[in-house]
C-alpha positions in Angstrom: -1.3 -24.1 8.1 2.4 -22.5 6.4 2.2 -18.8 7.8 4.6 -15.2 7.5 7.2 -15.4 4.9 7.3 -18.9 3.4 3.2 -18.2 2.8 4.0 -16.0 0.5 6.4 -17.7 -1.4 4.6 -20.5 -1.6 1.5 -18.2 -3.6 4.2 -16.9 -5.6 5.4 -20.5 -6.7 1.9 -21.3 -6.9 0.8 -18.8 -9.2 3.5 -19.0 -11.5 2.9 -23.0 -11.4 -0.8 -23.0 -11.7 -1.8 -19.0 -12.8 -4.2 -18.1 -15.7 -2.6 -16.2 -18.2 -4.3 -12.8 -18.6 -4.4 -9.3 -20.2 -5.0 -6.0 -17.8 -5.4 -2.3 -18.2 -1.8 -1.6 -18.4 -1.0 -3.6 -21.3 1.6 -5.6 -19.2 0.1 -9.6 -19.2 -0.4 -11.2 -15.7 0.1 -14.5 -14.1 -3.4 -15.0 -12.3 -5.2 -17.0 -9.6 -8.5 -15.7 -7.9 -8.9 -16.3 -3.5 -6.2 -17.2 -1.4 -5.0 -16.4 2.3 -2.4 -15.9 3.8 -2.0 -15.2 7.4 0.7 -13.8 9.9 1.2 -14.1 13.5 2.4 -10.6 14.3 4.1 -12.0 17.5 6.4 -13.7 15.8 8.5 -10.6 14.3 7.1 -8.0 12.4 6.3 -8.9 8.3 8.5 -7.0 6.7 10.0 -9.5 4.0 13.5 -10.6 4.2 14.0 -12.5 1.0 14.3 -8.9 -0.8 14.6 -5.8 1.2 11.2 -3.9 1.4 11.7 -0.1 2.3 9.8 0.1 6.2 10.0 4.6 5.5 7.8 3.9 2.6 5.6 2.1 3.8 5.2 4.0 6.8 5.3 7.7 5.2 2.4 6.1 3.1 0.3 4.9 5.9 0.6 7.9 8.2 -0.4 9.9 4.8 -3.6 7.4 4.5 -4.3 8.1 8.5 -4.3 12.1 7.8 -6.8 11.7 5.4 -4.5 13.4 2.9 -4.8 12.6 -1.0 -2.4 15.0 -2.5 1.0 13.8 -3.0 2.9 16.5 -1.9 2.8 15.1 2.0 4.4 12.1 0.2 6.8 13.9 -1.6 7.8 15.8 1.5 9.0 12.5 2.8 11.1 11.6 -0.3 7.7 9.2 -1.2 7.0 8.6 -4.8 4.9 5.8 -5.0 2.5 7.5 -5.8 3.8 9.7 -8.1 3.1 8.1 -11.8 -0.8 8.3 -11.5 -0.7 12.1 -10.6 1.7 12.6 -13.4 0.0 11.0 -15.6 -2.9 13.7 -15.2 -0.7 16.6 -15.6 1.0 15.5 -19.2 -2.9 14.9 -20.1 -3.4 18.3 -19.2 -3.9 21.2 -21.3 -1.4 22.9 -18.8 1.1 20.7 -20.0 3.8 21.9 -22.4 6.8 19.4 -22.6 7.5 16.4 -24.7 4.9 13.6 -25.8 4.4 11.0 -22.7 2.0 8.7 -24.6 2.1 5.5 -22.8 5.1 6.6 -20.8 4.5 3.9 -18.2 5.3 1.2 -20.7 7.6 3.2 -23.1 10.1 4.0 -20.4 10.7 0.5 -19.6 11.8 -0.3 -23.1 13.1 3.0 -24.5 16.6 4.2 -22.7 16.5 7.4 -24.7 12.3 7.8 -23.7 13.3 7.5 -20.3 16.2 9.8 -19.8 13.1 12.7 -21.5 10.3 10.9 -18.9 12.7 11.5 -15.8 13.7 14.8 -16.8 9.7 15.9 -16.9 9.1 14.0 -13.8 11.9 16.0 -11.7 10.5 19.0 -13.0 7.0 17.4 -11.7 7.6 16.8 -8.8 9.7 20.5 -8.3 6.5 21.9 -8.9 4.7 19.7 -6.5 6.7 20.6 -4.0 7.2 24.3 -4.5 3.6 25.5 -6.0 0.9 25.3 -4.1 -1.8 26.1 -6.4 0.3 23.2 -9.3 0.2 21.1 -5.7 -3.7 21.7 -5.5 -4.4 21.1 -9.2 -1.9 18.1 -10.3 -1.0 16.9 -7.0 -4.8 15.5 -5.9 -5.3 11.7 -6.5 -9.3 11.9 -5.9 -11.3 10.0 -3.5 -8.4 7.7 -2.8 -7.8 5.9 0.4 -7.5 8.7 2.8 -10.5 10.4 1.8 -12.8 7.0 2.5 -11.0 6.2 5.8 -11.4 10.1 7.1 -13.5 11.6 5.6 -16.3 9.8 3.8 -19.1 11.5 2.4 -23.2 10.7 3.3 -26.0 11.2 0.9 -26.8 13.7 3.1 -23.9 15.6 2.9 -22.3 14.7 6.5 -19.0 12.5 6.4 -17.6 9.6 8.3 -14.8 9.2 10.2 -14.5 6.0 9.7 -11.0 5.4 11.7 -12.0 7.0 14.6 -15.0 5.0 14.9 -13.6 1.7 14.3 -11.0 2.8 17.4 -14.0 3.6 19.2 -16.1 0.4 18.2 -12.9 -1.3 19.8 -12.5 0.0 22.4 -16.3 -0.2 23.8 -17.4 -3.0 22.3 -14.6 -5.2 21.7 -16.3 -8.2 20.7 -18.4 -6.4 18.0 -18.2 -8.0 14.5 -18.8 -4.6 13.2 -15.2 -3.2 13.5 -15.0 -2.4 9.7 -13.4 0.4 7.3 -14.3 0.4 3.7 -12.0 2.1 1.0 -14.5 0.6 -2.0 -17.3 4.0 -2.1 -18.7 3.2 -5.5 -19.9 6.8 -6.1 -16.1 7.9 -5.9 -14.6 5.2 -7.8 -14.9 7.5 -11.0 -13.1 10.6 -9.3 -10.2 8.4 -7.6 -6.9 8.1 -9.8 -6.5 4.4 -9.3 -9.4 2.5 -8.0 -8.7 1.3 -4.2 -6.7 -2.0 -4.0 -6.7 -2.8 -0.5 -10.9 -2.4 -0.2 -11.9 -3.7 3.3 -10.7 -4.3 6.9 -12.2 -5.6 9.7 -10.4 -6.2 13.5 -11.5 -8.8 16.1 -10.3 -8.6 19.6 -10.2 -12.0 21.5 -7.6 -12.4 24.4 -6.5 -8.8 24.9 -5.5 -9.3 21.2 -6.1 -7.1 18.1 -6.0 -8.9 14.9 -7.0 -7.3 11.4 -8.1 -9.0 7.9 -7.7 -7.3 4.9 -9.5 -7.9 2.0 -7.6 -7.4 -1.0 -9.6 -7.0 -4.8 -6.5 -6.4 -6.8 -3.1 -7.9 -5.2 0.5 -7.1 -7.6 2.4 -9.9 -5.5 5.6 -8.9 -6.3 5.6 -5.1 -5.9 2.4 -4.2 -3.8 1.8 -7.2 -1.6 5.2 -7.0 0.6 3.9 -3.3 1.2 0.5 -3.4 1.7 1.5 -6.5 3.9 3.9 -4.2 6.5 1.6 -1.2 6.0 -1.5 -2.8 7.5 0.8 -4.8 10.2 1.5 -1.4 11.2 -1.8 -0.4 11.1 -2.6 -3.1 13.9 0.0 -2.2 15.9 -0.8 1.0 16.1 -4.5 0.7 17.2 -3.7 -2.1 19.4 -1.1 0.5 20.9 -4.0 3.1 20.9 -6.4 0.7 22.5 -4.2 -0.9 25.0 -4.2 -4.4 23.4 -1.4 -6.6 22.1 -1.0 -7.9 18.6 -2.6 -11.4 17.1 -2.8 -11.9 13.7 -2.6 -10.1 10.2 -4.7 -12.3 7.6 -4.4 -11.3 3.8 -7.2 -12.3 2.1 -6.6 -11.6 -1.8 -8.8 -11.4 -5.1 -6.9 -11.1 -8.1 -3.9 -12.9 -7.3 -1.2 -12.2 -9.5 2.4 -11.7 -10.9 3.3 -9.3 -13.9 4.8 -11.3 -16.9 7.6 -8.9 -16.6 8.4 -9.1 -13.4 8.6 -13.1 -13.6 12.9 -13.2 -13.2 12.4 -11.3 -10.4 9.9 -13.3 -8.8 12.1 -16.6 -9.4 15.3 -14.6 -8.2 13.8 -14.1 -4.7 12.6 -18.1 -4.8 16.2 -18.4 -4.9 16.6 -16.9 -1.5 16.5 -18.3 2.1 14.0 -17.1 4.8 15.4 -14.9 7.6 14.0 -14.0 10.7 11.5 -10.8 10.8 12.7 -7.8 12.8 10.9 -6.2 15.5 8.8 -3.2 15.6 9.7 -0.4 18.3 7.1 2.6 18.6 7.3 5.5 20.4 5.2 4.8 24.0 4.9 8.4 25.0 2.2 8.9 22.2 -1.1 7.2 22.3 -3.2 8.3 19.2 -2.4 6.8 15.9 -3.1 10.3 14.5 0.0 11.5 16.6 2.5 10.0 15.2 4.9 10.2 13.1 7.8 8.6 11.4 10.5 9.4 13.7 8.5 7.6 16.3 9.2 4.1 14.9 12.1 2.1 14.3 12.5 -1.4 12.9 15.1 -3.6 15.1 17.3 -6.4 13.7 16.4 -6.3 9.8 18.7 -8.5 8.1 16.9 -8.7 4.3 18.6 -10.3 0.9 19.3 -7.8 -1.0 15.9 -5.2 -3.1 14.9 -6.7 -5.9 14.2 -4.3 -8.8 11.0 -4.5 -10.8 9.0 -1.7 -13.3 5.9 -0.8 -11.9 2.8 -0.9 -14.2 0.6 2.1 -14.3 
């Protein structure tokens, strides 16, 4: 079985080879296919990609913000994060609150209109200013709903209790180890209306076997270009920090994907990094003196020995 990087090229070859040709909600056209795998032994480097350069201080600031329970974007914003940023935006030009320029479509019109996107940028710095300096904007425009962080933490019971589903998966590991119960679920139907963007990333489950902690992820929705290099390094992460926590060493990440698929616009970009030759992964270093996951931070990692191509440039569809 081809694992790490050249896994994922291969899907992306495949699925340009072999993908269905379909619309989405943003408008933007996809190359599709539906179930595949990929898998990554996490002792053999840590995944961050080195055909393009994929930032490790976003993905991190994003995780730790997921492992707060936070779901306002202001943490991530803090942290010079805006990955986030479009799909709170988007509520506050759809706001009555909101007093600037038309931003119809904006996701789409400021790809393909220079003079749009000078107007867009200008209303997003002054977005994101607020964000960051008005706490009561921050609490109305800055909340993304139900989103990740709120279904890891805090999930809420028909009977009005709530789940920390983190901590007990940590604790499921570390007194019953060989448990095939060692599960957190992002996908809460009942919140799905109230979230800004549906959760991607839906399921993950860990298995301990020889003193080592692997994790699958089950992935609905997978953008292979733009998301899955993240969401890959954010939940390799994620294992080694529980492992840390629970006094085991790394096995494997396995990526198990849905919706396979490649944005018609981001199709150059794709082949450009085709192009490219595999380099080794880089190594993870964490902090030793902390033990919780819900201690840390991001000066307490450091990536060691990344040598990437080049980033790779791509619009993101909202």
């Amino acid at each position: 079985m081809i694992k790490g990087e050249q896994a994922y090229l291969d899907l992306c070859k495949f699925i340009i080879d072999e993908g269905t040709k379909k619309e989405d909600r943003t408008n933007t056209g996809t190359l599709s296919v539906f179930g595949h795998q990929m898998r990554f032994d996490l002792q053999d480097g840590f995944p961050l990609l080195t055909t393009k350069k994929v930032p490790f201080r976003l993905v991190a600031s994003e995780l730790l913000w997921f492992i707060k329970g936070d779901t306002n974007i202001r943490y991530l914003l803090e942290h010079n994060n805006n990955i986030w940023n479009e799909w709170a935006f988007e509520r506050w030009v759809k706001s009555g609150d909101y007093e600037g320029p038309n931003m119809t479509d904006f996701g789409n019109r400021s790809q393909r209109d220079p003079e749009f996107k000078k107007i867009y940028d200008e209303q997003m710095n002054i977005f994101k200013d607020k964000i960051l300096n008005d706490q009561a904007f921050a609490d109305k425009f800055g909340e993304l709903g139900s989103v990740y962080g709120k279904q890891w933490r805090n999930w809420k019971t028909s009977n009005n209790d709530t789940i920390d589903q983190l901590k007990e998966v940590i604790a499921s590991i570390r007194s019953k180890p060989d448990s095939r119960r060692h599960i957190v679920s992002a996908w809460n139907p009942e919140d799905i209306p109230s979230m800004a963007l549906p959760p991607c990333h839906t399921l993950f489950q860990f298995y301990v076997a020889d003193g080592k902690l692997s994790c699958q992820l089950y992935q609905r929705s997978a953008d292979i270009f733009l998301g899955v290099p993240f969401n890959i390094a954010s939940y390799a992460l994620l294992t080694h920090l529980i492992a840390h926590e629970c006094s085991l060493e790394v096995g494997e990440f396995v990526h198990t994907l849905g919706d396979a698929h490649i944005y018609l616009n981001h199709m150059e970009q794709v082949k450009t990094q085709l192009g490219r030759e595999i380099r080794e992964f880089p190594k993870l270093k964490i902090n030793q003196e902390k033990n919780s996951i819900f201690d840390f931070d991001l000066t307490d990692f450091e990536i060691v020995d990344y040598q990437p191509h080049p980033s790779i440039k791509a619009p993101i569809a909202v």
